[in-house]
C-alpha positions in Angstrom: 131.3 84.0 99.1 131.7 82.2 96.2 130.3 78.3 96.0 132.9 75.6 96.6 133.6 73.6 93.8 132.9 69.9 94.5 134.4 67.9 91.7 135.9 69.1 88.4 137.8 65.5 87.5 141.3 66.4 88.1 143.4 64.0 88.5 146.8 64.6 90.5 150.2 63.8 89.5 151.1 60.9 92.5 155.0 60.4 91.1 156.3 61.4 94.5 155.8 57.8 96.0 154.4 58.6 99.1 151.4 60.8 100.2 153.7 63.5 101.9 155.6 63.7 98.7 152.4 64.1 96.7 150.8 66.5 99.1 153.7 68.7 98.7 154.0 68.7 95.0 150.1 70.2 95.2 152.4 73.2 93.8 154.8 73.1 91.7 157.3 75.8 90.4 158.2 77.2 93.9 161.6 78.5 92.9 160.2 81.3 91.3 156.7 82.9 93.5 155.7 84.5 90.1 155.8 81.0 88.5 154.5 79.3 91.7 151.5 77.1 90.4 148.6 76.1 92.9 146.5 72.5 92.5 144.9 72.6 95.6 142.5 75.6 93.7 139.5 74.9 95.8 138.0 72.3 98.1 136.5 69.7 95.6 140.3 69.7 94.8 141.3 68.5 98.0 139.0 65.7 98.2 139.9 64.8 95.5 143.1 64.0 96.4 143.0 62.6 99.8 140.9 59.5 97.4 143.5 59.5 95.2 145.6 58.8 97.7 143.8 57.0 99.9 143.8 58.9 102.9 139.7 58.5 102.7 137.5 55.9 101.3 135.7 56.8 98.1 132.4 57.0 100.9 134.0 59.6 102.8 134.9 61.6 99.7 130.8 61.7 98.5 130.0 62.6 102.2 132.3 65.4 102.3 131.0 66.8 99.2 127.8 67.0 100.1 129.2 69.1 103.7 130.9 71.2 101.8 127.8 72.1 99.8 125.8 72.8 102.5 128.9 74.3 104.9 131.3 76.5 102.2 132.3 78.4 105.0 133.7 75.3 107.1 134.9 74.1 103.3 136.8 77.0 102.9 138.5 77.4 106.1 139.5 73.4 105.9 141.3 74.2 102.3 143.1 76.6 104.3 144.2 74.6 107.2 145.4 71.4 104.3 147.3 74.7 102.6 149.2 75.9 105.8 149.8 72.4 106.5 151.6 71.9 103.5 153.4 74.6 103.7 154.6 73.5 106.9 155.8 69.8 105.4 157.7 71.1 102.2 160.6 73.0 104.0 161.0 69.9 106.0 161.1 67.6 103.2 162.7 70.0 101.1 165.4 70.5 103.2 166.3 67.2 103.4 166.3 66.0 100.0 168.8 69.0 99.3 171.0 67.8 102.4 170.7 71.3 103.9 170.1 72.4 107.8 166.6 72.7 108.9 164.9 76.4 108.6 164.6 78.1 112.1 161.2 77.0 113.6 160.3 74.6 110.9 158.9 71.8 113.2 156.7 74.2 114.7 153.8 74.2 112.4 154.0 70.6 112.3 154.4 69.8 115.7 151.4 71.9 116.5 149.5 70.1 114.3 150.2 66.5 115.8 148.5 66.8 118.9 145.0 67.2 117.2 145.7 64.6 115.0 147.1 62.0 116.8 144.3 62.3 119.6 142.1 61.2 116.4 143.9 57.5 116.4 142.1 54.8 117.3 142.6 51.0 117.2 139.5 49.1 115.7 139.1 45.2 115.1 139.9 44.1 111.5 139.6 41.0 109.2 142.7 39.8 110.6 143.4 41.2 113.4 143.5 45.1 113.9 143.8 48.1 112.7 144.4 51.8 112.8 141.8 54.3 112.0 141.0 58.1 112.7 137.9 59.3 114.5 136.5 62.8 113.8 133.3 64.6 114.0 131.0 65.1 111.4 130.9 68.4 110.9 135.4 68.4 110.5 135.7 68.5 106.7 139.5 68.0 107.2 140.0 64.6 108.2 142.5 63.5 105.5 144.8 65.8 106.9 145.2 63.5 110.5 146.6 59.9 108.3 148.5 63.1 106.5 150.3 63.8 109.4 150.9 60.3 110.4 152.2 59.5 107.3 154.2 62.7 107.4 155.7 61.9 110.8 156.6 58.1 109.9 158.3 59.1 107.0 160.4 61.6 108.8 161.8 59.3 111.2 162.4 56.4 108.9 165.3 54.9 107.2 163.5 56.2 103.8 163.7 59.8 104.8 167.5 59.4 103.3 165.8 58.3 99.6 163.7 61.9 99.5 164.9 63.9 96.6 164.2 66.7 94.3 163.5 66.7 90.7 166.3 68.1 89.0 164.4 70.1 86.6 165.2 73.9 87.0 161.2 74.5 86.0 160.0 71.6 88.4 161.1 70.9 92.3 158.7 68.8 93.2 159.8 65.5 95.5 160.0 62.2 95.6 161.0 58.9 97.0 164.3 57.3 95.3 163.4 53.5 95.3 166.1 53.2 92.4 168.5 50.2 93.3 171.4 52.8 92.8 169.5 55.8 94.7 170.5 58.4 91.9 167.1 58.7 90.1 166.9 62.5 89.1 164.0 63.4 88.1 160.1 63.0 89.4 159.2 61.5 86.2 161.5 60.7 83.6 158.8 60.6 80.8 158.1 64.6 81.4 160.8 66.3 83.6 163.4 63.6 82.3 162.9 63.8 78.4 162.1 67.7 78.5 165.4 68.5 81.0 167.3 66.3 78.4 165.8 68.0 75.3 166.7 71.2 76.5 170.4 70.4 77.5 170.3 69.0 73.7 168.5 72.3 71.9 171.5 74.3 74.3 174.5 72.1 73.0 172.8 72.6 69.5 173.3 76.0 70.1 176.3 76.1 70.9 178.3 74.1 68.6 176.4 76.0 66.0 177.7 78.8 67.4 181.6 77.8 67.3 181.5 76.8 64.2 
């Protein structure tokens, strides 16, 4: 078995306004399977962007680093789990921001999932008052994925759920949260999918007046 990689610098792509959003637009191009392309490549990756997110503390990020190092197996099989996870929150999500009727059985992966997870909550004393936090063992090199579910959850049965869309981009699909006064934002990011849709709805009209002349 290959050794897990630990940190190779990448930075994610956080456009989709919540950590749900971003966690399923960890792949991109899922129209098309022979397209499909996979950012989660390896553990290091992972951790990487539970930080970036902050679903763990920049602490927990070195310490889980250092487990996977000594634990690839355990590594391994926790990229799985955040995977299948995923994969479980997009049709969800994805279904929504197209206004169509839930897959068959989509809630089961996730509801299966939120037992585990929520038996991780705990209340702890803060600064000003208290606060939520999640409890694991050591040896779980997973533990961004219980706030993931949490986060996940709450944004399912919130008023914002209604403000999830899809990038309109026919090479893109990833989502995002609409926070647009008039809640018709199109695209993830209008500096990439925005200006390259446009340019290529321009180079096709180009075409086609050429065309007809």
């Amino acid at each position: 078995m290959s050794e897990p990689k630990i940190d190779d610098g990448y930075r994610f792509d956080l456009t989709g306004g919540h950590a749900a959003l971003d966690f399923t637009n960890t792949a991109s191009r899922r129209s098309d399977p022979a397209e499909n392309v996979e950012y989660l490549t390896d553990y290091g990756r992972l951790v990487s962007f539970a930080q970036q997110t902050g679903l763990i503390s920049p602490v927990e990020a070195h310490r889980l680093r250092a487990e996977a190092e000594a634990h690839p197996r355990a590594a391994a099989a926790a990229l799985r789990r955040a995977v299948e996870l995923r994969e479980a929150i997009y049709p969800l999500l994805s279904a929504e921001a197209r206004g169509e009727p839930l897959p068959d059985g989509a809630l089961d992966g996730l509801n299966a999932a939120l037992p585990e997870a929520l038996g991780a909550l705990r209340l702890e004393p803060g600064s000003d008052g208290f606060r939520w936090s999640f409890r694991h063992e050591k040896t779980d090199l997973a533990p961004m994925l219980a706030p993931l579910l949490r986060s996940t959850a709450e944004l399912l049965t919130s008023g914002d759920l209604a403000r999830v869309r899809e990038c309109d981009s026919d090479t893109c699909f990833w989502l995002f949260l609409d926070t647009s006064k008039s809640g018709t934002r199109r695209w993830c990011d209008m500096k990439v999918c925005g200006n390259r849709e446009k340019a290529r709805r321009h180079h096709r009209r180009s075409k086609a007046e050429a065309r007809s002349e």
